[in-house]
C-alpha positions in Angstrom: 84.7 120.9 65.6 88.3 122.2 65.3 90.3 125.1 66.0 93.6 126.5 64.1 96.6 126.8 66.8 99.2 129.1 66.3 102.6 128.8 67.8 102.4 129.7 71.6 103.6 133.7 72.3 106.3 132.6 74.9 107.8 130.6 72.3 107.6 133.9 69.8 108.6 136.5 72.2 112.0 134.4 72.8 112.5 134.2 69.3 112.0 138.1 68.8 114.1 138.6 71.3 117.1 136.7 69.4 116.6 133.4 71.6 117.7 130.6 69.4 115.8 128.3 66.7 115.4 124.5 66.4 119.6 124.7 65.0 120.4 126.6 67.8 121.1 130.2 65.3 119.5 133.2 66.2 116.8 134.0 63.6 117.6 136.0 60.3 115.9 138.7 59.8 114.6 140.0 56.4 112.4 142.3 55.0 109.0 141.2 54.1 107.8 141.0 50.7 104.0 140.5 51.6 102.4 137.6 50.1 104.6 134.5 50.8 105.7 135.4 54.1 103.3 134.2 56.4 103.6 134.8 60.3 103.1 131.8 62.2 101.7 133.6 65.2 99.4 135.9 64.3 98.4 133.8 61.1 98.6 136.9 58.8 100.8 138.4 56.1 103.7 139.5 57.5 102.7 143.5 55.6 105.1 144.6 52.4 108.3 146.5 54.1 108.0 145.1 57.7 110.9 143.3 59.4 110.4 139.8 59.9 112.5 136.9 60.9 113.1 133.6 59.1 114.3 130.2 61.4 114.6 127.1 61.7 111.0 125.3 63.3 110.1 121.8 65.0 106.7 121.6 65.7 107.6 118.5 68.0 109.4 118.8 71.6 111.6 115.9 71.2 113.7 115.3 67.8 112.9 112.0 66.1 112.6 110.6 62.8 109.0 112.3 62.3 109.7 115.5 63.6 110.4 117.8 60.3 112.0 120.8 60.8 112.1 123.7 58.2 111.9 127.3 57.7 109.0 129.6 58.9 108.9 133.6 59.8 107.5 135.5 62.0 106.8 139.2 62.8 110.0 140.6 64.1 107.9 142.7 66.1 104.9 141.3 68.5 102.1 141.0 67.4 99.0 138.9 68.7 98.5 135.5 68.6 95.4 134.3 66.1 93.0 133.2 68.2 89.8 133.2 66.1 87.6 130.7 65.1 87.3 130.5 61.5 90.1 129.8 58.5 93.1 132.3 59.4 94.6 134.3 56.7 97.8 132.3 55.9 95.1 128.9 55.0 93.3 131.2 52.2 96.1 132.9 50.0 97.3 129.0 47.9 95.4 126.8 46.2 96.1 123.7 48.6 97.9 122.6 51.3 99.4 119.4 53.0 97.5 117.9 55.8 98.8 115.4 58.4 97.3 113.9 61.1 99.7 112.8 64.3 99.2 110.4 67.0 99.9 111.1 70.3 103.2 109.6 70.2 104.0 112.5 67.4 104.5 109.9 64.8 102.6 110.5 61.2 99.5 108.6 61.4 99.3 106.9 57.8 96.8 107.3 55.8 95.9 110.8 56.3 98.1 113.3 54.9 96.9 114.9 51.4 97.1 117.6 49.3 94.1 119.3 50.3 92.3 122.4 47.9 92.0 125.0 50.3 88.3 125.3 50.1 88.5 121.9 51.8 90.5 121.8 54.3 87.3 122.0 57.0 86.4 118.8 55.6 89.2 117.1 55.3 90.1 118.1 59.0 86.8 116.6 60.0 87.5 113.3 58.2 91.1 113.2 59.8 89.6 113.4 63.3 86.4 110.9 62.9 90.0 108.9 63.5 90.6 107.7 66.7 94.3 106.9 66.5 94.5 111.1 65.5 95.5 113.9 67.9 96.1 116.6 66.3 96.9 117.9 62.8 99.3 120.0 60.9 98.8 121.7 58.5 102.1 122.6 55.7 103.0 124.4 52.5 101.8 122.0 49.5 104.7 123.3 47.7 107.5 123.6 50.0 106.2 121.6 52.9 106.5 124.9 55.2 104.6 124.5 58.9 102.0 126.9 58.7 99.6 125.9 61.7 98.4 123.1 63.7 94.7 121.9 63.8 93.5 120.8 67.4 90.4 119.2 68.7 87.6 122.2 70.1 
């Protein structure tokens, strides 16, 4: 069993409220387009016309050579944090994504990142945890290696 994290509301509310990114800017904010610009807290679409803000993300506390930082948006205004149990929107709308499974020193454990078809990404996840040495996942953009989610033990 596994559930789909989001990134924590206190973290999201800061950044809504202008507190700084992983660079230290204040986030950019943008119009959404719909499709393609995929809130990392509530897991949805970020809806055509609706403000949204685009900023610099590390998934890690600490920097090091295995914490990736890039571009993510978010809802400009709150919205709630996915919480469900089943694929969230953002993991159904590309063909694939890039899987990774982390040890608990943060570091890439090797061996398990892949390209993954969406329809089997449960799987995969499954596989990725019979692992020991694995702690938690994430889960990125096969195409522009975006964070989109993080995958945790239930």
């Amino acid at each position: 069993m596994f559930k789909i994290t989001a990134l924590p509301t206190e973290e999201v509310r800061a950044l809504q409220a202008g507190g700084p990114d992983a660079y230290g800017a204040a986030p950019e904010r943008a119009v959404s387009k719909g499709a393609g610009n995929p809130c990392r807290h509530c897991l949805q679409n970020i809806p055509e016309g609706a403000e949204m803000l685009i900023l610099a993300h590390r998934p890690f506390l600490e920097s090091h050579p295995y914490a990736e930082t890039g571009p993510i948006f978010l809802c400009a205004k709150p919205c709630h944090r996915y919480e469900g149990d089943g694929m969230p929107e953002i993991l159904t709308t590309s063909p694939d994504y890039l899987i990774k499974g982390y040890g608990e020193d943060d570091r890439i454990v090797y061996g398990t990142g892949a390209i993954t078809p969406t329809d089997q990404i449960g799987a995969a996840v499954r596989d990725i945890f019979a692992r020991a040495d694995v702690a938690y996942i994430h889960v990125r953009s096969a195409r522009n290696n975006c964070y989109q989610a993080r995958v945790d033990r239930a």
